[in-house]
C-alpha positions in Angstrom: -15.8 -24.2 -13.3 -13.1 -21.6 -13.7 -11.8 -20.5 -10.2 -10.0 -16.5 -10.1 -8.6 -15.4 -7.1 -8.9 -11.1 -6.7 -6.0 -9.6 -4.7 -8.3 -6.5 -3.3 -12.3 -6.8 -3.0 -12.4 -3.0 -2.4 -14.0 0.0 -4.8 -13.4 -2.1 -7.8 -12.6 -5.8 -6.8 -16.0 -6.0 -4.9 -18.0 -5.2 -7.9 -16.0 -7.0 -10.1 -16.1 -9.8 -8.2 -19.9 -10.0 -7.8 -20.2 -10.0 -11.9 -17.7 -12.8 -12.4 -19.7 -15.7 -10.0 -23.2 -14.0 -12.2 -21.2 -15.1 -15.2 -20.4 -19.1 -13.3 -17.1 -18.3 -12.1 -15.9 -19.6 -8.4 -14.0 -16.1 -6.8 -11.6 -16.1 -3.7 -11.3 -12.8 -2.7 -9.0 -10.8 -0.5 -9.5 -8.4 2.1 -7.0 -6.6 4.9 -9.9 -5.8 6.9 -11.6 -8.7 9.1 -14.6 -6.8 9.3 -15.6 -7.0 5.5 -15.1 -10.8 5.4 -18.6 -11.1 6.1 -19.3 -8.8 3.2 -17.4 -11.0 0.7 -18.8 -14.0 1.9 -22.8 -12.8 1.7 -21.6 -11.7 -2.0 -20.6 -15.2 -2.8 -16.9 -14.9 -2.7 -15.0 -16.9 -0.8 -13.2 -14.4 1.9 -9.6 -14.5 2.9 -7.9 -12.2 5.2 -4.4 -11.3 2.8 -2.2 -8.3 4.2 1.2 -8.3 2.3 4.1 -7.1 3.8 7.6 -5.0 2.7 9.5 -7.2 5.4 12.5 -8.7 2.5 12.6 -12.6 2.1 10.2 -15.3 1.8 9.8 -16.4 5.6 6.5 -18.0 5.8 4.0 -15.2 8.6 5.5 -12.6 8.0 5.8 -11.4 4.4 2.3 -12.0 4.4 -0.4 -12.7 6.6 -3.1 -14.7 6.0 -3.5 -18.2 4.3 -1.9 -16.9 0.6 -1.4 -20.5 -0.1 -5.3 -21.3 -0.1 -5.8 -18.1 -2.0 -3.9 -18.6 -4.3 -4.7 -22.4 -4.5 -6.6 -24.0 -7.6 -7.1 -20.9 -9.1 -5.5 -20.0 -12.6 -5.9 -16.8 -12.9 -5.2 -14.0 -10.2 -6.9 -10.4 -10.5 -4.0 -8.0 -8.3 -5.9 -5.1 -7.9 -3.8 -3.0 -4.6 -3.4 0.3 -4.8 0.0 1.5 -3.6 -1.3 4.6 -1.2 1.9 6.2 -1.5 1.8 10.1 -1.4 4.8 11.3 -1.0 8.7 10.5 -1.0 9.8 9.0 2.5 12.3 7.3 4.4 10.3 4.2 4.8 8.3 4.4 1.4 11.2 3.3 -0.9 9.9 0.6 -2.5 7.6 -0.5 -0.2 4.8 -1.7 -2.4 7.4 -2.9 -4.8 8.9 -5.5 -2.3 5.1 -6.5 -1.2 5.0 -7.7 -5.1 7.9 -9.6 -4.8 7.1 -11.4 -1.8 4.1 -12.1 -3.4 5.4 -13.4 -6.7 7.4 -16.4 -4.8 3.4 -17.9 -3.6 2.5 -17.3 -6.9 5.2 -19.2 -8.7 4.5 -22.6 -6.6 0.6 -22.2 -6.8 -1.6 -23.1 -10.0 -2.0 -19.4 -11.0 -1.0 -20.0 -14.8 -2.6 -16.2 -15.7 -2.1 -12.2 -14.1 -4.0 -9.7 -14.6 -2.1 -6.7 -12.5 -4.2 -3.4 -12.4 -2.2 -0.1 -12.5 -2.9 3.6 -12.9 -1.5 5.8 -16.4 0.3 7.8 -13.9 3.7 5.6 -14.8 3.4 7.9 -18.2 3.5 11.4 -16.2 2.2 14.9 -17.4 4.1 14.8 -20.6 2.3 17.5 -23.6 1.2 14.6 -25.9 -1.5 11.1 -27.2 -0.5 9.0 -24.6 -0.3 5.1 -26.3 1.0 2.1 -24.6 4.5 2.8 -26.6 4.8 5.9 -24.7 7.7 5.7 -22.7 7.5 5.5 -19.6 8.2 8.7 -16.7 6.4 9.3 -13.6 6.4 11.7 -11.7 5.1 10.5 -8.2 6.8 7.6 -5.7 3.2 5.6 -6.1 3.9 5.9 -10.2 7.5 4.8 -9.9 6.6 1.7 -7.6 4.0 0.7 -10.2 6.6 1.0 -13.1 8.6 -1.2 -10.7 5.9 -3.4 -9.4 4.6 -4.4 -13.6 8.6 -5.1 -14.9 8.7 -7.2 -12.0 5.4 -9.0 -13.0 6.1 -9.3 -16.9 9.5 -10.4 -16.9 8.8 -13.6 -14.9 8.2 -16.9 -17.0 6.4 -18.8 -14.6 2.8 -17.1 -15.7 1.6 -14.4 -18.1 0.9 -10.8 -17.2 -1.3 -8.2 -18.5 -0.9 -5.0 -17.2 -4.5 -2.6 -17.2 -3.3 0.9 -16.5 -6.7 2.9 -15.5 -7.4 7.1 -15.6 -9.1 8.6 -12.6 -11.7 6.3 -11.7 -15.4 7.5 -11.6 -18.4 5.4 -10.4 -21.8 6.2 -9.1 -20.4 6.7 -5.3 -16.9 7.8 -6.6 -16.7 11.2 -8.4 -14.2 14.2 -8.2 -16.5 17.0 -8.4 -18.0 16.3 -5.0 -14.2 16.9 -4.1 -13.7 20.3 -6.1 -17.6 21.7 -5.7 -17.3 25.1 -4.1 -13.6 25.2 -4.6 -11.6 28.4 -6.2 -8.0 29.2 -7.9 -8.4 25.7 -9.2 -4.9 24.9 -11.8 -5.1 23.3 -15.3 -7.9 25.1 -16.1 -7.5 23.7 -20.1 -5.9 20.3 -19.2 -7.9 17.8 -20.7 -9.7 14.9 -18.7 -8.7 11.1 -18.5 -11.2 9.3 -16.8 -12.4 5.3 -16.5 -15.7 4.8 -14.9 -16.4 1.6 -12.7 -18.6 -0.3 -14.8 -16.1 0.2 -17.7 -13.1 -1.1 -15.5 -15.3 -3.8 -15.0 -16.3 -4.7 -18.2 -13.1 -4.3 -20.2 -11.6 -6.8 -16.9 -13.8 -9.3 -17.9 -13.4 -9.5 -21.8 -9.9 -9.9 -21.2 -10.4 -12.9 -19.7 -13.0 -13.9 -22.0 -10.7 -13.5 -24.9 -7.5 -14.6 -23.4 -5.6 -11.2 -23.9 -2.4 -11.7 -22.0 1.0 -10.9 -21.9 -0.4 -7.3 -23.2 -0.2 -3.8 -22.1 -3.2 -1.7 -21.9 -4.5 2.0 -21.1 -8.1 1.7 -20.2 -9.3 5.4 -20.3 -12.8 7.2 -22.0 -12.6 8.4 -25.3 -13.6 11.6 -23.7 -11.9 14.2 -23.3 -13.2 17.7 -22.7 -11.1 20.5 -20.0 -11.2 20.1 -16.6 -12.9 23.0 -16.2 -16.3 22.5 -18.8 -16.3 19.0 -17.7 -16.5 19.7 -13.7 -18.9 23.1 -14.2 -21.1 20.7 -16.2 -21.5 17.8 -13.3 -21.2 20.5 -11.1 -24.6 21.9 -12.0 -25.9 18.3 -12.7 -25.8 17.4 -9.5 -26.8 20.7 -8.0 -23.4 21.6 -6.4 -21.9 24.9 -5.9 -19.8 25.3 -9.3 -15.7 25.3 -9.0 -13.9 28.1 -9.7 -10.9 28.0 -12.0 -7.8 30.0 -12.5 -7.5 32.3 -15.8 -4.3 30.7 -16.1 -3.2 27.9 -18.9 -2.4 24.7 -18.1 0.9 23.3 -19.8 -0.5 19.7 -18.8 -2.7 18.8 -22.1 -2.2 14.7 -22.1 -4.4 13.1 -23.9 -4.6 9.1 -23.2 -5.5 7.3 -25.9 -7.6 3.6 -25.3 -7.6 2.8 -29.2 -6.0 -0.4 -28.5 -8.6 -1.8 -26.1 -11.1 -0.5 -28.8 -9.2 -2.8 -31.7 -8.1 -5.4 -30.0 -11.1 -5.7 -27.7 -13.7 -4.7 -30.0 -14.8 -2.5 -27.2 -16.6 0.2 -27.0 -16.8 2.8 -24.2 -20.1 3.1 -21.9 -20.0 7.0 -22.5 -23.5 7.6 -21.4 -22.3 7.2 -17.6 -20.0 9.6 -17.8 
């Protein structure tokens, strides 16, 4: 039986999780919160308490807690899927999350994790005026961007295993949606800027034929083929779901990115679940 370990059972590990042991794979699965344990382990996953820490070195409790050696252990590939909750530019956020990936990477190298599979976000590209493809170079514009650009050289540049990085758009699912956010709000910017958004079940999906076709040491932006203004795309779900519409400045956006998934579509064969969105 194939045995993955998931770095993160939260929005999207949780679910993704559940659909691997339907398809006969055993899943460990991480959580920072004691509390959910129980969750994992009624889903069929078996629960580890992992919190990773910035604190520099390798000294074993305390650059991470937990068992990371049982996690990790028998598994060959590991699913990193940590967001790095960084907002702003601080005095203590300067590489945080990258350091937690590097403390990390030493448990990897002596476990039997052969495979990674490291999820990040397109915003390492910025809001550059242009098709966004994974040749695109690289230039973000937020400290939770930078740390990822950081966090996947890191990942891909080490010979022990094989990385593919899965860059996701704004993430949409059936409890997670930005219009409940901007209902009812006014003066809204980037009126014209065009969408980029990944719904749950096609995170989950395109996860799992990656592993299914052995796609690694690859890049990949993992966004809809969708791509209508922010503004006719948020009125419309705004009336769907019976919310008080947004209201949008008269002003142009200079942001019109477009990211393009055409290489998940070829070399996946995949196609988009555009009916959810």
């Amino acid at each position: 039986m194939k045995k993955i370990s998931i770095l993160g059972c939260g929005w999207l590990g949780l679910p993704l999780a559940k659909k691997l042991i339907e398809k006969g794979i055993s899943v460990k699965g991480s959580t920072t919160s004691e509390s959910k344990l129980s969750i994992l382990e009624d889903s069929g996953i078996n629960p580890f308490l992992v919190i990773l820490s910035e604190v520099e070195g390798n000294i074993e409790g305390e650059s991470i807690s937990g068992n990371i050696d049982d996690f990790l252990a028998e598994s060959e590939i590991l699913i990193i899927d940590i967001p790095p909750k960084l907002r702003a530019v601080t005095s203590d956020s300067n590489k945080v999350f990258v350091q937690k990936i590097e403390n990390l990477i030493s448990f990897i190298e002596k476990s039997s994790i052969t495979k990674v599979l490291f999820v990040s976000s397109t915003s390492v590209y910025g809001d550059g005026n242009e098709l966004i493809t994974e040749e695109t170079n690289l230039n973000p514009e937020t400290e939770s961007g930078k740390q990822l650009v950081l966090a996947e050289a890191i990942l891909q540049k080490n010979q022990n295993f094989e990385t593919t990085i899965l860059r996701f758009g704004g993430l949409i699912g059936e409890d997670r949606h930005p219009v409940k956010f901007l209902a009812g709000k006014e003066n809204l910017e980037n009126t014209d800027a065009p969408i980029n958004l990944i719904h749950q079940k096609d995170c989950i999906a395109i996860i799992e034929e990656i592993i299914n076709q052995q796609k690694w040491n690859e890049v990949f932006n993992a966004v809809a083929p969708f791509h209508p203004t922010r503004k006719d795309y948020y009125t419309q779900k705004a009336e769907q779901q019976n919310l008080v519409l947004p209201k949008f400045s008269s002003e142009k956006s200079n942001i019109k990115k477009v990211i393009s998934s055409e290489k998940i579509e070829n070399i996946l064969n995949y196609q988009f679940k555009l009916e959810d969105y």
